[in-house]
SEBA-366407 format. One line per field, with one value per atom (N, C-alpha, C): atom name; chain; residue in one letter; residue number from 1; x, y, z. Coordinates in nm, 3 decimals. Atoms other than C-alpha are relative to their C-alpha. Example, Ala and Ser with C-alpha at 12.3 -4.5 7.8 and 13.67 -1.06 7.14 Angstrom:
<recs>
atomo <- N:CA:C:N:CA:C $
cadena <- A:A:A:A:A:A $
residuo <- A:A:A:S:S:S $
num <- 1:1:1:2:2:2 $
px <- 0.089:1.230:0.090:-0.082:1.367:-0.077 $
py <- -0.119:-0.450:0.120:-0.119:-0.106:0.109 $
pz <- 0.000:0.780:0.000:-0.006:0.714:0.073 $
</recs>
This chain:
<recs>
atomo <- N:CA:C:N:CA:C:N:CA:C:N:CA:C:N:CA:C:N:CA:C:N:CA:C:N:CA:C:N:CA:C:N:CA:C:N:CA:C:N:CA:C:N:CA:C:N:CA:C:N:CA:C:N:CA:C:N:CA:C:N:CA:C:N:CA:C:N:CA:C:N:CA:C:N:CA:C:N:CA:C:N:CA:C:N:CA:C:N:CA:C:N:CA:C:N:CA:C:N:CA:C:N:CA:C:N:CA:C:N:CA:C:N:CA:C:N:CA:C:N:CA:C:N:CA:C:N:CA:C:N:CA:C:N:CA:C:N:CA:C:N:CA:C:N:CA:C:N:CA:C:N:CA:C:N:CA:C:N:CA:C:N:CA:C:N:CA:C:N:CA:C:N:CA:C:N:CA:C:N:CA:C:N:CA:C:N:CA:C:N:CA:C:N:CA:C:N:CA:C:N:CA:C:N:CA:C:N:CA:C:N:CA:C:N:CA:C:N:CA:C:N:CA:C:N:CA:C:N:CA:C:N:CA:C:N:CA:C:N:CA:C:N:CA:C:N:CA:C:N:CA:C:N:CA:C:N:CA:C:N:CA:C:N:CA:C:N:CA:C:N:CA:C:N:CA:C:N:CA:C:N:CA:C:N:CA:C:N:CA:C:N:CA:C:N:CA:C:N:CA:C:N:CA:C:N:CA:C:N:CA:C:N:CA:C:N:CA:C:N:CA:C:N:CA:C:N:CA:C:N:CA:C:N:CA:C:N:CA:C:N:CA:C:N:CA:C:N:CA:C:N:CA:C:N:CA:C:N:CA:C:N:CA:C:N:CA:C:N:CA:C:N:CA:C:N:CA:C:N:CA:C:N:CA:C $
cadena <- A:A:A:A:A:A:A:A:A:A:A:A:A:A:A:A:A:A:A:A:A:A:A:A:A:A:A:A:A:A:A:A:A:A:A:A:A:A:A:A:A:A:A:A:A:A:A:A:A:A:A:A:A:A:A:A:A:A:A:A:A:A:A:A:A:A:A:A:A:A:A:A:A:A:A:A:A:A:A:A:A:A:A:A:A:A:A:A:A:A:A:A:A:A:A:A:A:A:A:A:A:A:A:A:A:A:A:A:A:A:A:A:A:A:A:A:A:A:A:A:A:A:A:A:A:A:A:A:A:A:A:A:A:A:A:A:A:A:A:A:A:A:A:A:A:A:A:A:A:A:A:A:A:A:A:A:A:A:A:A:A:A:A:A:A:A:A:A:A:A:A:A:A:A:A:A:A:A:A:A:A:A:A:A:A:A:A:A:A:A:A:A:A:A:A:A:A:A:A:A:A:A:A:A:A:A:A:A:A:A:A:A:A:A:A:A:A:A:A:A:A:A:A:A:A:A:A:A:A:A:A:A:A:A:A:A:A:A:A:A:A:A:A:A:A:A:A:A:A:A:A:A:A:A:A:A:A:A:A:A:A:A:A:A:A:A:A:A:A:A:A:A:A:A:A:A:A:A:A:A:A:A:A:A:A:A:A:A:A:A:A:A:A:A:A:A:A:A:A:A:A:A:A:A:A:A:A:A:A:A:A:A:A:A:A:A:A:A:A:A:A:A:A:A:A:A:A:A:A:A $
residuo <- X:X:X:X:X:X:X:X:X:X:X:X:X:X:X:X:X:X:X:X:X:X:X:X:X:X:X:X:X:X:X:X:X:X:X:X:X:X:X:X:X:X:X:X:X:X:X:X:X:X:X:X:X:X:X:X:X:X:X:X:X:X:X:X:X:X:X:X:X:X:X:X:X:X:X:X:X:X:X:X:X:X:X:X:X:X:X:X:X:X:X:X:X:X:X:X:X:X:X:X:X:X:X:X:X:X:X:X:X:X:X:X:X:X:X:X:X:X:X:X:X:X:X:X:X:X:X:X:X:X:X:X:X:X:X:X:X:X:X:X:X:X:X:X:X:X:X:X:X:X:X:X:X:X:X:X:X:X:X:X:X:X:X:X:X:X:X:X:X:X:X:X:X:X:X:X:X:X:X:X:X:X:X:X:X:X:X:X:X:X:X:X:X:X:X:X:X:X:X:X:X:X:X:X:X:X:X:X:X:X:X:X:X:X:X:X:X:X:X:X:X:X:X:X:X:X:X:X:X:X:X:X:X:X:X:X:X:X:X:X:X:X:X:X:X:X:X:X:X:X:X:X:X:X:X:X:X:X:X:X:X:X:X:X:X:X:X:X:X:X:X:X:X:X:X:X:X:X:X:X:X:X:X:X:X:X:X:X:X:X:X:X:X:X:X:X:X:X:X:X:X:X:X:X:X:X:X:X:X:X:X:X:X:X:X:X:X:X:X:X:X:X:X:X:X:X:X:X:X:X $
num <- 1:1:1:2:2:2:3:3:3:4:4:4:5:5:5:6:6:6:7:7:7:8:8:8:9:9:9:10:10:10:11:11:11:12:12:12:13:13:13:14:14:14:15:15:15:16:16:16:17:17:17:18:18:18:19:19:19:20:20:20:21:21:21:22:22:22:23:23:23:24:24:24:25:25:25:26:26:26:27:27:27:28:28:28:29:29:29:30:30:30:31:31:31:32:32:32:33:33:33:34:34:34:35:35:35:36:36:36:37:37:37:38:38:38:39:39:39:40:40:40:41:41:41:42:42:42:43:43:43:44:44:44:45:45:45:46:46:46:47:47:47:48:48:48:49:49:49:50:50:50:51:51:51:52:52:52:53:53:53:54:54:54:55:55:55:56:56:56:57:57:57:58:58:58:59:59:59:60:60:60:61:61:61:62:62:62:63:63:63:64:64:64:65:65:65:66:66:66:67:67:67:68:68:68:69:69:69:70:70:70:71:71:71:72:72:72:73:73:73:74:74:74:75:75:75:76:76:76:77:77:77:78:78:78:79:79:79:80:80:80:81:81:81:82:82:82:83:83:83:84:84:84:85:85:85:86:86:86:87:87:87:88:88:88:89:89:89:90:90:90:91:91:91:92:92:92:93:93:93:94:94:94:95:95:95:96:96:96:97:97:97:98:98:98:99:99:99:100:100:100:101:101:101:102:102:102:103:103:103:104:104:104:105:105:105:106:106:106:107:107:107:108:108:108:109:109:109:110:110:110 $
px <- -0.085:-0.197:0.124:-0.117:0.062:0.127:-0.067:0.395:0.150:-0.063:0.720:0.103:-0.111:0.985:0.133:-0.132:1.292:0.149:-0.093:1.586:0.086:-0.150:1.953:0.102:-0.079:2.104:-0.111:0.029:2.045:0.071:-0.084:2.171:0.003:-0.040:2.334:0.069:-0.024:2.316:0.045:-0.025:2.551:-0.049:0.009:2.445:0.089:-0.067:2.746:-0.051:0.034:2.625:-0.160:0.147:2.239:0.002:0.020:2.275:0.087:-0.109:2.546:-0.046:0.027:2.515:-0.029:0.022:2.440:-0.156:0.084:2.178:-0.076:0.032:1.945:0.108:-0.091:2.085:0.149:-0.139:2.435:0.009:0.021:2.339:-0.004:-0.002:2.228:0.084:-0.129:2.499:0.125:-0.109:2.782:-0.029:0.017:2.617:0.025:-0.013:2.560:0.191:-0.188:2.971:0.072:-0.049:3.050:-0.048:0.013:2.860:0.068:-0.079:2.979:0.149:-0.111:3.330:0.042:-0.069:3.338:0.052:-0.062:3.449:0.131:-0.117:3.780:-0.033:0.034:3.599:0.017:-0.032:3.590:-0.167:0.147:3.241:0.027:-0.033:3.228:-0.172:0.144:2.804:-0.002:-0.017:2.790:-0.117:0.095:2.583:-0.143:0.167:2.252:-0.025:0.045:2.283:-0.089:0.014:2.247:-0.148:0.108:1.985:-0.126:0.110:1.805:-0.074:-0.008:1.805:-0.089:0.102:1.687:-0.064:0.121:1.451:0.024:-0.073:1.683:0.042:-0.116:1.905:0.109:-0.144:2.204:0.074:-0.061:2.271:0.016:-0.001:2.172:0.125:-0.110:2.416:0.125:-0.043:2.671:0.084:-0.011:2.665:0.009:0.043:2.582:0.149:-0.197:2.992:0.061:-0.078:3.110:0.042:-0.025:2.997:0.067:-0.037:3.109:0.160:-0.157:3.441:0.041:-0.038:3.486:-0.023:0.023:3.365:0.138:-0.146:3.670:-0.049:0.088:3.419:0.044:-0.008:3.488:0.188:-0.150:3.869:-0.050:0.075:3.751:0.176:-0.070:4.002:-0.024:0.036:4.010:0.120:-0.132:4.193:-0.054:0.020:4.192:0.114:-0.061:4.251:0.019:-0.005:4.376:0.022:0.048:4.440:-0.140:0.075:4.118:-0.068:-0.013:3.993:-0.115:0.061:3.703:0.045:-0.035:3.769:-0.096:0.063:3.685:0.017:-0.026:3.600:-0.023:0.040:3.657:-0.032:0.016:3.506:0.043:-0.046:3.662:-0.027:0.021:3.521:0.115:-0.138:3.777:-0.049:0.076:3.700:0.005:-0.043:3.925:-0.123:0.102:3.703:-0.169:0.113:3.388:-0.046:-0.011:3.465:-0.028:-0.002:3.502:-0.106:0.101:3.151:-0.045:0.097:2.950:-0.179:0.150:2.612:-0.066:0.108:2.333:-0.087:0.150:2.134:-0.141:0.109:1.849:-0.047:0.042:1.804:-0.054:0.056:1.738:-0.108:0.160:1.417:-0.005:0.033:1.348:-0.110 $
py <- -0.007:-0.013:0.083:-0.110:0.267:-0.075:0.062:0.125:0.092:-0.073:0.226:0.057:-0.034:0.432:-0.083:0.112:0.255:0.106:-0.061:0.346:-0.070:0.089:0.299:0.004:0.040:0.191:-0.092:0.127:-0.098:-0.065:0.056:-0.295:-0.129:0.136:-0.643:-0.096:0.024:-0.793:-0.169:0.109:-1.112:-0.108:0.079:-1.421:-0.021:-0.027:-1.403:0.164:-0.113:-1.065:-0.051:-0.005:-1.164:-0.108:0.065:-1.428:-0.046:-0.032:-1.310:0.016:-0.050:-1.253:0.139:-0.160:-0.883:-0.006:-0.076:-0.630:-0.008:-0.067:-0.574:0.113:-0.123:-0.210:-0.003:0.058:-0.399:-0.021:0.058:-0.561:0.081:-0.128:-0.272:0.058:-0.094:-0.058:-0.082:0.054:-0.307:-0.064:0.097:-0.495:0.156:-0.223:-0.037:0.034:0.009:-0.071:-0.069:0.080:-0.355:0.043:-0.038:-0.265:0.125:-0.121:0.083:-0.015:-0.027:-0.005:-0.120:0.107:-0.354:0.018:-0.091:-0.121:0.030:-0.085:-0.013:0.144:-0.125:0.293:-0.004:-0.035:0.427:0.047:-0.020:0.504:0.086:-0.170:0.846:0.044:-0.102:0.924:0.011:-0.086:1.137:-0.138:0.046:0.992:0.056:-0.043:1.220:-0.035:0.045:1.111:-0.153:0.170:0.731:0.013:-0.025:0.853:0.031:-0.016:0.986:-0.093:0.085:0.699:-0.130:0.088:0.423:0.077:-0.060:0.662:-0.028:-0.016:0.636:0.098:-0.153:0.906:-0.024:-0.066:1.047:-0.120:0.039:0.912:-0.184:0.167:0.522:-0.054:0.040:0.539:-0.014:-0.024:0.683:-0.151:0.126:0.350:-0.089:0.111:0.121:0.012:-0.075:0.269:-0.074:0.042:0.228:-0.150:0.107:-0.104:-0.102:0.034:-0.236:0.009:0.032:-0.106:-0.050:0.088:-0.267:-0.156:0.137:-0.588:-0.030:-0.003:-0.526:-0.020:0.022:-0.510:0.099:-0.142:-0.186:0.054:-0.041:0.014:0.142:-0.128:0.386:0.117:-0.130:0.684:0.118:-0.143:1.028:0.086:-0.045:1.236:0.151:-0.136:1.674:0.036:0.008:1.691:0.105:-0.146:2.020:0.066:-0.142:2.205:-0.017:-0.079:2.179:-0.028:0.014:2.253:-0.110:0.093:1.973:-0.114:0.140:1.620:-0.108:0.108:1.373:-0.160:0.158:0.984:-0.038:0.097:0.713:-0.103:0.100:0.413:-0.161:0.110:0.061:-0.167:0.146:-0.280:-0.093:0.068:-0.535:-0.131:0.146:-0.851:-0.109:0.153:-1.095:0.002:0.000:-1.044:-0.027:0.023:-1.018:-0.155:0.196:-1.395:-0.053:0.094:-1.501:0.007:-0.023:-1.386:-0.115:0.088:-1.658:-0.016:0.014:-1.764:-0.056:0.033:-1.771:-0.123:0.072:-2.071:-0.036:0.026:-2.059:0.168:-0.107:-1.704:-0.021:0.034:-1.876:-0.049:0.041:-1.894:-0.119:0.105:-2.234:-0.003 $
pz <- -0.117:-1.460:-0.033:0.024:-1.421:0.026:0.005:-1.481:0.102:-0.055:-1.220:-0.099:0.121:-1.380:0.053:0.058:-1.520:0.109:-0.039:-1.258:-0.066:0.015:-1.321:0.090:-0.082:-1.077:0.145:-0.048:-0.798:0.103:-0.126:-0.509:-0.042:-0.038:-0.532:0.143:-0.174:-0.209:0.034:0.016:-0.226:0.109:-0.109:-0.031:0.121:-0.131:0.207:0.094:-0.079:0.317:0.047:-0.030:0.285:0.124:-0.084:0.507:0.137:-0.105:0.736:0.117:-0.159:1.136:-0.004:0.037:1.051:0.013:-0.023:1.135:-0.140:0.157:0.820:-0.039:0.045:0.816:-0.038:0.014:0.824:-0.170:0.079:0.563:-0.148:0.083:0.352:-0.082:0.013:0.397:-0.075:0.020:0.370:-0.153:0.093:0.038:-0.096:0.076:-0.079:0.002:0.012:-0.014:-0.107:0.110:-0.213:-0.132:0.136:-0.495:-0.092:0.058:-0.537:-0.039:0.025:-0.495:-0.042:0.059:-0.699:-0.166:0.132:-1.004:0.052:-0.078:-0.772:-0.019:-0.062:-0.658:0.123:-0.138:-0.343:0.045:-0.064:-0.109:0.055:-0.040:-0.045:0.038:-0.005:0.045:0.139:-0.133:0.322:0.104:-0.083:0.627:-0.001:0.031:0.566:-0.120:0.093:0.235:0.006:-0.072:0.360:0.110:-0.115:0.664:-0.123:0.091:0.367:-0.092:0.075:0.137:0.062:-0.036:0.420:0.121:-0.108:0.646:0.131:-0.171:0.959:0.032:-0.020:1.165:-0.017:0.031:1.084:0.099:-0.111:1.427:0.029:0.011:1.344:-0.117:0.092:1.036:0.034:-0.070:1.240:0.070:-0.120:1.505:-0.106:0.115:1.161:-0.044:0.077:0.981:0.080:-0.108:1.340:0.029:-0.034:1.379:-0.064:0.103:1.040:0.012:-0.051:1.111:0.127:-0.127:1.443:-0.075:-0.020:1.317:-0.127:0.094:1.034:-0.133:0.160:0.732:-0.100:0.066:0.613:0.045:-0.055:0.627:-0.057:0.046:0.652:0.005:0.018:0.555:-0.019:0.020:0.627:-0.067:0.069:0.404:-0.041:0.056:0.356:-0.173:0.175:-0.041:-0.044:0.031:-0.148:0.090:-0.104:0.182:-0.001:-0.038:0.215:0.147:-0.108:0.533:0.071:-0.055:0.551:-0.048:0.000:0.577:-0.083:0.075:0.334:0.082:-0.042:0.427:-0.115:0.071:0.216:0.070:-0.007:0.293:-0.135:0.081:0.153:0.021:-0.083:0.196:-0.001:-0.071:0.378:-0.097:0.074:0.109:0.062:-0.065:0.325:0.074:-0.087:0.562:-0.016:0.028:0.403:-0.050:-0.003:0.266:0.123:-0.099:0.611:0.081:-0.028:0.677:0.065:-0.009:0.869:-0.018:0.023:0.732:0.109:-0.060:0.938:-0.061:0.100:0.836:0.056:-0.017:1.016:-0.054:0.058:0.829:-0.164:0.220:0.465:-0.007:-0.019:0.367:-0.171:0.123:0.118:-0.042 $
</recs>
């Protein structure tokens, strides 16, 4: 049996997110947030990068960012670094907030 190759790197998808009132794709994204930036980084992958990654559109990621920041999950900044003339986003997950997540419990499977 052919064995998969060894990646490095991975998603940790904490139980307050896994079993949050959230969309899967919510879910995804926002758990693909925390992880990246529980080093004090910052989330910088474009949206086709992301469309590319879970086999959605541009245009579902888009509404998925949006909704995250409306619900106050995420604190997104745009910032031109250098003069330069395109616009960078950072994305930053909101922690208070993500604590105050409510679990779904008829979503846990025993």
């Amino acid at each position: 049996m052919e064995k998969l190759p060894k990646e490095k790197y991975g998603l940790w998808i904490t139980e307050l997110i896994l079993y949050a009132d959230l969309s899967p794709i919510e879910k995804l994204i926002l758990a693909d947030i925390v992880t990246i930036c529980s080093n004090d980084s910052s989330y910088f992958k474009l949206n086709q990068n992301l469309a590319d990654m879970l086999r959605v559109s541009v245009k579902t990621i888009t509404r998925v960012i949006k909704s995250l920041e409306l619900k106050e999950l995420i604190i997104i900044k745009f910032s031109r670094p250098y003069d330069n003339v395109k616009t960078k986003r950072t994305i930053y997950p909101y922690y208070i907030n993500i604590r105050k997540l409510k679990v779904n419990n008829n979503s846990k499977i025993i």
